[in-house]
C-alpha positions, 0 to 999 in steps of 0.5 A: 500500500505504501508501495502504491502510495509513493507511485507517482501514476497513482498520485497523477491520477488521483489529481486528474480524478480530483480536478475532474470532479472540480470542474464538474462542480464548477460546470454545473453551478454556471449551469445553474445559474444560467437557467436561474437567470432565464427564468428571472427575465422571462418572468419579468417580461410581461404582456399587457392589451389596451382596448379602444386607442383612438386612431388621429387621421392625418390628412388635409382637412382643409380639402377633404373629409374623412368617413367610415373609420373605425373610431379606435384599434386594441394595442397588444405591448411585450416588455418589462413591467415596470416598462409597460407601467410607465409608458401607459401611466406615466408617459402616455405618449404612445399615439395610434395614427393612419396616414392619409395626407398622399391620398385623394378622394375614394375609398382606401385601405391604410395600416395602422401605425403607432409612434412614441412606444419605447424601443424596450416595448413591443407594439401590435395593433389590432385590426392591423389596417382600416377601410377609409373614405375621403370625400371633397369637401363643401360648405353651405349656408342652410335656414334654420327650422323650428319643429314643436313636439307635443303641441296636442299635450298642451294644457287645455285653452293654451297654445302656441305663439309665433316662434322666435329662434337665433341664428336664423342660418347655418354653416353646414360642411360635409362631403360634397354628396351629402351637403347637396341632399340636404332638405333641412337644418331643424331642432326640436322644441318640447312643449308638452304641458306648457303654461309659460314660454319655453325658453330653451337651447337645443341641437340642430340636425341636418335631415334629406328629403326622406327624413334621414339624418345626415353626419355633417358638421353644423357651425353653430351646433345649437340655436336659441329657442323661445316659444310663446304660450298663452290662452287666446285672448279677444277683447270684445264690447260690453252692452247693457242689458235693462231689466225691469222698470223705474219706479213711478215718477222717475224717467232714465237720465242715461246710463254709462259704464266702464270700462266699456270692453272686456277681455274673454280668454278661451279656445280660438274656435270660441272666441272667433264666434264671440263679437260681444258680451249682451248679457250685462244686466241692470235691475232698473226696479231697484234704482231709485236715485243716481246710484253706481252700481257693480255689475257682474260679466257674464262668462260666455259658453265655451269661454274660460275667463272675463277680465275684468268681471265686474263693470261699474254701471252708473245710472242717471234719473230724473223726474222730468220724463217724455218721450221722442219717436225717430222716424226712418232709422236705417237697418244695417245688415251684417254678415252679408256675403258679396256673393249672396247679396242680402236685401230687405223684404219687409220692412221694404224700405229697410227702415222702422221707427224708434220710440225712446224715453226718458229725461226731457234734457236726455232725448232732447238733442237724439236723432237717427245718427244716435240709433245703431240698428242691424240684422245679422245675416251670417252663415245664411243659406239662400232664400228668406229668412226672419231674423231679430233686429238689434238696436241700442242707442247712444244713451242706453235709453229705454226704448221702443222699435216699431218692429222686432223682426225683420224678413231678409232675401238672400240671393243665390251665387250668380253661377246658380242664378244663371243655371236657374234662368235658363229654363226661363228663356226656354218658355218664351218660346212656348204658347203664351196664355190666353189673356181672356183667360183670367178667372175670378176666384168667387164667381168664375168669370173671366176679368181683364188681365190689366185690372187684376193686375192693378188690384194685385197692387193695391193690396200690395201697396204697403205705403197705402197700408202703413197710412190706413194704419196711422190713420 
């Protein structure tokens, strides 16, 4: 063994086995330490996506317009944590662009580009390419239009007034082939339950003749609305309407009242039929000296309120009463269409007389001027009809016509009035009567055409009449 030991070939191996089994710790610690730094970096690298990252066009907005692209691409990023953590948090620098400025109009496929990513980060964008469009580009100048929405759930009696808005036009640009189908430039305006104006600032839209919207820049975006809501008002006359009558001795002076109008609010169709309020009712029975009284206006059918609703009636008497007929006062018909003259059949003449009392003083100085008398005609169908006669006088005296009804002759339209003569000329071609024909209704003998005649007239002749009567 000592032998063994002092043998220098034992000792060279026993060094080579030594410095074998060192080397092969050693190799394998590197090893280690390899995949230990492997592992390390492939740990800290990381991938994070970033979902909806506008895409800015680049392209001559002064010549063009751009449509159909996508609003926004995903980014996929590769890097270290701490890398990705401050290029979206801190730097937010990384833009996402297509590149538009060598092209002209019509349709176009274009890659999507990112700059600003850090050279340590790797950067993909999803969808990789967008489909674009580029239009030349026009400006026009476009009326504004109002639209009111609701108008039928307005409160009952209210409507609308006439709209007032600002700017009055517009600046609309856009593709050349949309600006050119432009109908209208509009805003709507809600009025639903409206007591009050509505003041309000509302969007404006661009609409084609079909009523569909088109996407175009409007310079200003909005306009400025004011929308009047109101009930229908109608100022109408007041007329006073006595009742009863003075105690014994005294005679009516005059009678005034004030204010003399009023004012009715209600639906247009109501006020429209409404040209004066009759129904003011003073109690004479009750008057017993100069007296001021308050009197109620009555509300007319339909109508929602009277402003004001009381009148002061202030009623002059005096115990020196008489009294005074007004010959000849005209009658004025009123409603009467161009097209269907009216005309009086009785009285004939369209005249009648008027008996007013009161003070000596009161009636003294009335004549036919002071008296307004009418019959209304409107909405009258051809023919004869008997209608009320109106009349009042200045005074608001008691009194008396000589008629109360009046008959009035409507024509037909002249187009029917031609239709209806032609039968007319037709007979003066037929047999004309026998003259000698003409037969008394009592006794059946035949009497001259001629006297007949006559006697047809002096029955007729209401000026003989009115004069027997007189007499």
């Amino acid at each position: 063994m000592d032998k063994l030991l002092r043998s220098n070939w034992f000792v060279k191996i026993i060094a080579f086995l030594l410095a074998l089994m060192l080397y092969t710790v050693l190799s394998m610690e590197d090893q280690q330490q390899t995949s230990r730094n492997a592992l390390f970096t492939s740990v800290s690298k990381n991938t994070q996506s970033v979902n909806g990252v506008e895409i800015v066009p680049y392209f001559d907005e002064n010549k063009y317009v751009l449509t159909d692209m996508p609003r926004s691409v995903d980014v996929k990023l590769t890097g270290e944590s701490n890398l990705l953590t401050k290029a979206l948090k801190v730097d937010r620098r990384i833009e996402v662009y297509i590149d538009l400025t060598k092209l002209g109009p019509g349709t176009h496929t274009v890659p999507v580009k990112l700059k600003n990513v850090p050279d340590e980060l790797e950067a993909e964008p999803s969808p990789k390419q967008v489909k674009v469009t580029l239009h030349q580009k026009q400006t026009r100048q476009i009326p504004v239009s109002i639209d009111l929405k609701n108008k039928t759930k307005l409160p009952e009696g209210y409507e609308t007034g006439s709209v007032d808005f600002s700017p009055k036009t517009v600046y609309v640009t856009g593709p050349d082939e949309y600006i050119n189908r432009i109908e209208s430039v509009r805003a709507t305006v809600d009025v639903s339950n409206a007591k009050d104006k509505v003041e309000t600032r509302v969007p404006l839209r661009a609409y084609d003749s079909q009523g569909n919207l088109l996407d175009v820049l409007i310079d200003p975006k909005s306009v400025n609305v004011t929308v009047p809501i109101s009930k229908p008002e109608k100022t109408v006359p007041l007329r006073i309407n006595q009742k009863g009558d003075l105690p014994e001795g005294l005679t009516l002076a005059g009678i005034s009242f004030d204010p003399k109008e009023v004012t009715l609010s209600g639906p247009s169709s109501t006020l429209d039929n409404i040209n004066e309020i009759s129904g003011v009712d003073v109690d004479l029975s009750k008057i017993k000296e100069d007296s001021t009284v308050d009197v109620d206006v009555p509300l007319p059918d339909g109508a929602e309120s009277v402003s004001p609703k009381q009148v002061k009636v202030k009623v002059d008497v005096e115990k020196d009463t008489g009294s005074k007929t007004i010959k000849n006062v005209p009658i004025e018909i009123r409603g009467e269409n161009s097209e269907q003259p009216a005309s009086f059949v009785s009285p004939s003449d369209g005249k009648m007389d008027v008996t007013i009392s009161g003070s000596k003083k009161a009636i003294e100085g009335l004549d036919a001027s002071d008296i307004t008398s009418y019959v209304d005609v409107n909405n009258l169908e051809p023919g004869e009809h008997t209608v009320t006669i109106h009349a009042s006088n200045s005074k608001n005296l008691k009194m008396e016509t000589e008629v109360s009804e009046a008959a009035i002759s409507i024509k037909e339209p002249a187009s029917e009035t031609n239709g209806a003569e032609e039968p007319e000329q037709d007979n003066e071609t037929s047999p004309k009567p026998d003259v000698n024909s003409t037969t008394k209704e009592d006794d059946g003998q035949k009497e001259n055409p001629a006297v007949a005649k006559s006697k047809s007239e002096e029955k007729s002749d209401p000026n003989e009449s009115q004069t027997e009567g007189e007499n």
